[in-house]
N, C-alpha and C positions, 0 to 999 in steps of 0.2 A: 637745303635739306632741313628736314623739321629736329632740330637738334632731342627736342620731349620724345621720339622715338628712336634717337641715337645711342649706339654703344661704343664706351672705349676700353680696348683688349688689354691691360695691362699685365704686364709676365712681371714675377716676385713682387705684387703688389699687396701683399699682408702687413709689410715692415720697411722700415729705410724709405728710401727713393720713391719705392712704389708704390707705397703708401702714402704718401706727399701728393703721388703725382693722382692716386684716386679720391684724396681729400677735394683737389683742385679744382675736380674736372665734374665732381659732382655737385659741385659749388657751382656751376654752371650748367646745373641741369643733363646732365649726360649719363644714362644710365650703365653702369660698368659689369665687366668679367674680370675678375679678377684671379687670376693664375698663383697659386704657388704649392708648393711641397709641404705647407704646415696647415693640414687638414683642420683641426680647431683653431688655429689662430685666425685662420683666412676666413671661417665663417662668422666667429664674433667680430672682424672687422666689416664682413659684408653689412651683417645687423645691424649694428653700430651707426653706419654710413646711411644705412638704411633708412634707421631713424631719425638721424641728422638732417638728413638734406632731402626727405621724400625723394629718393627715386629710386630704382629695380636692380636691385646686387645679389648680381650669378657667381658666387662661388664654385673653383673647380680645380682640385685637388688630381695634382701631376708631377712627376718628377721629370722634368724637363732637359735631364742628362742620360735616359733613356731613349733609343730608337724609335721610330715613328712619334714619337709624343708630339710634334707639330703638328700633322696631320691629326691625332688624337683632338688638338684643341680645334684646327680648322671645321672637323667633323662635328664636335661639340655646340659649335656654334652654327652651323648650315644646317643640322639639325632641325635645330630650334626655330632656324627663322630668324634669325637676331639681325638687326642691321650696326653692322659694324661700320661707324665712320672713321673712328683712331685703331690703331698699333700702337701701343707701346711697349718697347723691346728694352727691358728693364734687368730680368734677371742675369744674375752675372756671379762668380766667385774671385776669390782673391788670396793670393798665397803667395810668398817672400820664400821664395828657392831657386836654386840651382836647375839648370835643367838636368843635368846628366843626375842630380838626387832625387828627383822627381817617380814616383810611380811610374809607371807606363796608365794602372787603372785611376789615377788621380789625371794624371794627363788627359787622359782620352775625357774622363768626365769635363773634365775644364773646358776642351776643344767643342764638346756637346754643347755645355750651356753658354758656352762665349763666344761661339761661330756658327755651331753647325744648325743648331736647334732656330737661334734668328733669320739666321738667312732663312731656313726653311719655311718660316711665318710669315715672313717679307714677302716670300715667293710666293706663296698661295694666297695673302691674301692682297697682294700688290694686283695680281690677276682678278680679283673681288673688285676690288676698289675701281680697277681700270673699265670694266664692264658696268661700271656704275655711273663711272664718270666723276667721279666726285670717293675724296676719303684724305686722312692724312696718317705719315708713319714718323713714331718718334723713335727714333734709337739711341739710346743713353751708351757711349764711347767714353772714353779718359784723355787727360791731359797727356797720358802717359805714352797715347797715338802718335807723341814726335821724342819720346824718350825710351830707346832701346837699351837700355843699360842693365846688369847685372843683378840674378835676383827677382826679376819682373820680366823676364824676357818673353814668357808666354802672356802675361797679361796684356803686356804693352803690345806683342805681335795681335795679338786678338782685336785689343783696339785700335790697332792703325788699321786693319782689315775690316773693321766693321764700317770706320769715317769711310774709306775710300767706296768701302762697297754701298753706303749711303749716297756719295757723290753721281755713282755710276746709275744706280738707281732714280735717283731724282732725277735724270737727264731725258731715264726713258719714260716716265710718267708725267713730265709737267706737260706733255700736250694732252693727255687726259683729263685735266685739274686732280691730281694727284698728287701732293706736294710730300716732301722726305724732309726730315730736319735730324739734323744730329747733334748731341750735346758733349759737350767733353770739358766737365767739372776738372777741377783738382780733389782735392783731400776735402769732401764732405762731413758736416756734424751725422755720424748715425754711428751704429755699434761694429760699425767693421775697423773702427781705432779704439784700442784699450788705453786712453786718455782718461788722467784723473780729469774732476771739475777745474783746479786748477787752472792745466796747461789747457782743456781744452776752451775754455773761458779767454785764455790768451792769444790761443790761435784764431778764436770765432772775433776780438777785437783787433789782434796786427792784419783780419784779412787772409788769415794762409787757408784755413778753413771757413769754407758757405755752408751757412745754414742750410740743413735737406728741405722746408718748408719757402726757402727763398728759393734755393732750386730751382723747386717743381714750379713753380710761380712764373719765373723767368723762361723756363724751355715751356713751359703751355702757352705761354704770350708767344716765344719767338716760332712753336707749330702751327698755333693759330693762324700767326701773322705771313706765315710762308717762305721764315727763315731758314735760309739752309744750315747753316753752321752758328754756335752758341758755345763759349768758351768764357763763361761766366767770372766775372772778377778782375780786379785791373790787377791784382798778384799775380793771376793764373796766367794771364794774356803777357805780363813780363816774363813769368817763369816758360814761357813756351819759345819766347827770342832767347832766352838767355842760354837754355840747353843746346837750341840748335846753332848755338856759337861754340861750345865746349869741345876740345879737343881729342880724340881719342885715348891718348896716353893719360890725360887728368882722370878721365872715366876710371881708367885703368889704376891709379893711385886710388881713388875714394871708393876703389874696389876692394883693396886690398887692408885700406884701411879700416872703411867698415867690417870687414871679414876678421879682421885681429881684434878687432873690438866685441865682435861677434862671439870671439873665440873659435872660430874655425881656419882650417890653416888654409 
C-alpha cells in the first residue's frame, strides 16, 4: 500500500501520547486524523505537523465519552474517502478512587472512553481494514492490565479488557493481513503526573518513568513490525512479575496504609 495516500486515525492525539504517536508517524509520511475534545489545540497541532512534516492533517473535534461518537468518526472519515491504514486507540482518562466514591456519571464517562468508545472503533473499522485486506490497530492499554489493586480498580479493569480484547481480535484478523498490537507502558513522562522537574528527572533516570516521545517510537516500530504485545522498559517488565507474585493480604496492608496517609479512613 502506497503509504503518501495513507491515513493514521489517532484518538486524544492533540497532547501526551497521542501526540507522540502523530509526530512519529508523520515522520514517516503518513498523513493523520487526529481526534480529540480540545477543538483549538487539536487544530494548531494539525497545522504545526502540517508544516513540519509536509503531509495532510484532518482535525476532528469529538467528545468521545458521548454515544455514537465512534460511528461519528467512522462516518467522518467514509465520508471523505480517507484511506485509513492505522487505528490508533489512544484516548483514555485516569483517576485514583474508590469505586463505591465514584460518580455513577464519572463512571459511565470513564467506561465510554476506556472501553466502550475503542472497541467500538476496533469494530468498525477492523471490518474496513479486513475488506481491504491490509491495515494495522494500535491500542494503548497499561501495566496496570495485571494490577487490580485498590484505587485504580476501574482503570486497571478497563486495561486488562482492552489487552485481552486486543488478543482476541488479532486472532480473527491476522489471516486478513490485519495485524493488532497492544502497548501497555507504566508511569509515562506527560501531564497526567503532577511531578516537580526534580522527581520527575529522577524517575525519567532510575527508569520508573519512559519518556512519551520514546514511547511512541517503540509501539510504531513494534505495529509496524507486527508485534502483538509491547511492555516497554526493563522496570515495567519486572514490575509486572513482581505484582503478580504479591499476595492478597499485602495488597490489603498497602491499602490501608496508603489510605491513612491519605487521610481517608
Amino acid at each position: 500500500m502506497d503509504k503518501h495516500s495513507s491515513y493514521a486515525l489517532i484518538t486524544g492525539g492533540s497532547s501526551g501520547i497521542g501526540y507522540c504517536y502523530a509526530r512519529e508517524l508523520a515522520a514517516k509520511n503518513y498523513h493523520l486524523v487526529i481526534v480529540s475534545n480540545e477543538d483549538e489545540k487539536n487544530r494548531s497541532v494539525c497545522k504545526s505537523l502540517q508544516q513540519e512534516f509536509a503531509v495532510d492533517t484532518i482535525p476532528f473535534f469529538i467528545d468521545l465519552t458521548l454515544p455514537n461518537s465512534a460511528e461519528d468518526v467512522y462516518r467522518f472519515c467514509m465520508e471523505r474517502q480517507l484511506n485509513i491504514e492505522i487505528l490508533i486507540n489512544n484516548a483514555g482518562m485516569f483517576f485514583f478512587e474508590e469505586v463505591a466514591d465514584t460518580s455513577l456519571d464519572l463512571s459511565n464517562k470513564f467506561l465510554m472512553l476506556n472501553v466502550v468508545t475503542p472497541t467500538l472503533l476496533a469494530t468498525l473499522f477492523s471490518k474496513y481494514m479486513r475488506e481491504k485486506k491490509a491495515g494495522f490497530i494500535l491500542i494503548t492499554a497499561s501495566v496496570t492490565a495485571w494490577m487490580p489493586y485498590p484505587g485504580i480498580a476501574l482503570y486497571s479493569a478497563t486495561k486488562r479488557y482492552l489487552k485481552n480484547f486486543a488478543r482476541s481480535l488479532r486472532y480473527e484478523l491476522k489471516s486478513h493481513n490485519v495485524s493488532v498490537t497492544v502497548v501497555c507502558p507504566g508511569a509515562v513522562d506527560t501531564s497526567l503526573y503532577s511531578l516537580n522537574n526534580k522527581y520527575r528527572k529522577l524517575a525519567l533516570r532510575l527508569r520508573i518513568m519512559i519518556d512519551a516521545k520514546q514511547l511512541a517510537a517503540k509501539a510504531v516500530k513494534a505495529m509496524l513490525n507486527k508485534r502483538f504485545l509491547l511492555i516497554p522498559g526493563l522496570m515495567t517488565k519486572i514490575s509486572v512479575l513482581v505484582v503478580m507474585l504479591i499476595p492478597p493480604f499485602i495488597i490489603h496492608k498497602i491499602k490501608l496504609y496508603l489510605w491513612k496517609r491519605l487521610g481517608r479512613n
